[in-house]
Structure formats: structure tokens, C-alpha cells
C-alpha positions, 0 to 999 in steps of 0.5 A, spaced: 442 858 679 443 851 679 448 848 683 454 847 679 454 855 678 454 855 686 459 850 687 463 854 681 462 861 685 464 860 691 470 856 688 472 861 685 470 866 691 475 862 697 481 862 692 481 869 692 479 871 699 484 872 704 486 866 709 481 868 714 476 867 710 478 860 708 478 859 714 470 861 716 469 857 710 472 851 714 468 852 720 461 852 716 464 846 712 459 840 711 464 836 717 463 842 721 456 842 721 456 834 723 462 836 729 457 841 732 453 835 734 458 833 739 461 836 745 468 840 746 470 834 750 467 829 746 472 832 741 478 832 744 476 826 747 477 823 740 481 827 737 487 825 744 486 818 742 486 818 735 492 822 736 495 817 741 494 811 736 498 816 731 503 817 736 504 810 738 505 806 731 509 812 729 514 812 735 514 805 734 518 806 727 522 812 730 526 807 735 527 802 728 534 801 726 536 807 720 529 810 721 532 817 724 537 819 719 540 827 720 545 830 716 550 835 718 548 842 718 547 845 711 554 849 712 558 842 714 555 838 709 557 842 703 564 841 705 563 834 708 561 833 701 566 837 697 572 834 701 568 826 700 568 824 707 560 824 707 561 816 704 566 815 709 564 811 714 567 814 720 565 821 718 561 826 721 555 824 718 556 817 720 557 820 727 550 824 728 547 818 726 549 813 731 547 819 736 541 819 734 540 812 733 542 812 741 537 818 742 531 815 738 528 810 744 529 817 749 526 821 744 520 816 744 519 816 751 519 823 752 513 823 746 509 820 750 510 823 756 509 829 754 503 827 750 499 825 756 500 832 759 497 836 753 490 839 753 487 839 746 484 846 747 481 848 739 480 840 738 475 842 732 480 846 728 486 841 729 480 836 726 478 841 721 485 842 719 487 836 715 490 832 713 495 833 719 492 838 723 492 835 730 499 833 730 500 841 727 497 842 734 501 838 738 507 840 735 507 847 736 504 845 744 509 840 745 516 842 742 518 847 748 518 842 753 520 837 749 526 841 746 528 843 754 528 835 756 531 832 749 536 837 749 540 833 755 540 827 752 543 829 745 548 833 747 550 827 751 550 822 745 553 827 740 558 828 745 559 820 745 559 820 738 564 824 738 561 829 733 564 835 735 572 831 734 570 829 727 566 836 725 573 840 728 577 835 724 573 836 718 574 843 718 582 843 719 583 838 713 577 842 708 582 849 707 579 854 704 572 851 704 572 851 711 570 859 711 563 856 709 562 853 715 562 860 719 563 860 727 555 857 728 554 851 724 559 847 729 558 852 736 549 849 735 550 843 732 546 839 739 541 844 738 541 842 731 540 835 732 535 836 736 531 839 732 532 835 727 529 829 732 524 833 733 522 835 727 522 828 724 518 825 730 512 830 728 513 828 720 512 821 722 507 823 726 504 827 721 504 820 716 501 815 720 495 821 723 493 822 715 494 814 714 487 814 721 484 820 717 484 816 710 482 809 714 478 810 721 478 803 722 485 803 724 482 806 731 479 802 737 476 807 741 469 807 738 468 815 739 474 817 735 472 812 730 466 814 729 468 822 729 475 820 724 469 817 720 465 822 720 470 828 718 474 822 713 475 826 706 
């Protein structure tokens, strides 16, 4: 069987086996094979620093000005955009996003604390897991604690903001479409922004780890060069 056939044949056979089996075919990959040469410390060693780098440039955008941007709750825009406040400088959209523009330095440095205390428990997977699977880790590891810490801090900007004022005075002067919004979308709204801070930290996060796997040279730590290097796609 020649090796077109093979690689057609096994092509075909991950596409339709279960997800398990994609993932036994990820750890007998050719990167796998070149990752087994190194130690589960060295791996986590170099995947920390790669992913401090990563964290580093993308907290470094987060606290730009206009680089977090929340809308409302679905419920709350729908009738902010049907009633035409949504272009209104001081509307609620307005509002959320000087609180979140106040948030945003706290939210970074929060990040970064809470980056040193995490342990990279699976650190070949989350190298395996391209083209983000190390701030997919960090994410799922890091949100409860941050959540838990972050949260204080955005209920004080958005209460600051005044958000919940323009909220309630958008849906007194929205009518009948008021009903959209239900009880929830107003009762969580700090919950909400703070998982939007959350959320959008991570996606800025996952960029800039995919940026390092396509361009290793960005890493000044020679360990994670070399093992970013040797995974590069």
C-alpha cells in the first residue's frame, strides 16, 4: 500500500471515529513522538513561560483604551436597539463600558496573579491542543478564582457607572417591549460583565498564544522556543 493510500485510509478513518479516537491519534502524532523526548517538567516549564509571554502581550492590549467592549445582556439590547438609545452616548451601552474600561487594569492584574499560582497538570495535551490549547486550560483552571475575586470589583464599577439606573430607566421608557427583558437579564447584570471581562481576557489571550505557536521566535525563554518550535504546525 503506498503512502498516499495510508494517509488517505487513516484520513478518512479519524473522521469518522469517535472523538476519543481523535484523541489517541493526537498523542501518537509525529509532535507527540518529538514531545516524549522531554520531561513532564520540562513541558510544563515551557509551556508556563510560553503562556506568560502570551498572557503578558495580551493584558497589555486588554487595559488599551476601547479594547474591552461589553453590550448589554441579549434581552436589554434588544429593546435598547429598538427603543434607539443603543447611539445615545449616555445609554446603558455607554454605561457598561466605562465600567469595564475602569475594571480592565484590575482585571489584568488579577490575570497575572492568579497565572502564577496555576500548575500545568497535562502540559503535553494542552501543546497538542492547537491552536489555543494552553489558554483553554488556563481558562477552565483560572475562571473560579478569578470570577470569585473579579466580581467585587465590577459590581463597584458598574454600580459607579451607573448602570443599573440607565437599565431601569430603559426599561420604564421601553412599553411593552420591556417584557423581553424579563426579571434576569437586570437582577445578574454584574454577573454578566464579569463574565464578559472574563471571556474576552481569555479570547485575547488565545490570539496572541496562537501568534507564538505560528512565530516561536517570539519567546525568549530557549526551552519554550525550542519545544513551541518543534510542535509548530
Amino acid at each position: 500500500m503506498n503512502r498516499f493510500l495510508r494517509s488517505f485510509l487513516f484520513c478518512a478513518a479519524v473522521a469518522v471515529a469517535p472523538a476519543g479516537f481523535a484523541a489517541d491519534a493526537a498523542a501518537t502524532s509525529p509532535a507527540a513522538a518529538v514531545l516524549a523526548a522531554f520531561s513532564d517538567a520540562q513541558l510544563s516549564d515551557g509551556l508556563k513561560s510560553g503562556l506568560g509571554t502570551a498572557l503578558e502581550t495580551a493584558m497589555g492590549k486588554l487595559v488599551q483604551p476601547g479594547a474591552l467592549q461589553v453590550s448589554p445582556p441579549p434581552a436589554l439590547a434588544k429593546i435598547e436597539a429598538a427603543s434607539g438609545n443603543a447611539a445615545q452616548g449616555d445609554g446603558l451601552t455607554s454605561s457598561l463600558n466605562v465600567a469595564v474600561a475602569k475594571v480592565a487594569p484590575q482585571a489584568a492584574e488579577l490575570m497575572r496573579a492568579t497565572f502564577k499560582d496555576v500548575k500545568l497538570v497535562d502540559a503535553k495535551a494542552a501543546l497538542l491542543n492547537a491552536p489555543a490549547g494552553g489558554t483553554q486550560y488556563l481558562k477552565k483552571t483560572m475562571t473560579p478564582a478569578l470570577r470569585e475575586k473579579l466580581l467585587p470589583l465590577v459590581k463597584q464599577a458598574v454600580t459607579a457607572a451607573g448602570v443599573e439606573e440607565k437599565a431601569n430607566r430603559l426599561l420604564a421608557s421601553a412599553g411593552p417591549l420591556a417584557s423581553l427583558a424579563g426579571g434576569k437579564s437586570l437582577a445578574n447584570i454584574d454577573g454578566y460583565v464579569c463574565d464578559q471581562v472574563i471571556n474576552q481576557s481569555f479570547k485575547l489571550m488565545s490570539k496572541e498564544e496562537g501568534a507564538i505557536r505560528a512565530n516561536p521566535s517570539l519567546l525568549e525563554n530557549p526551552l519554550a522556543r525550542k519545544i513551541f518550535s518543534l510542535i509548530k504546525k
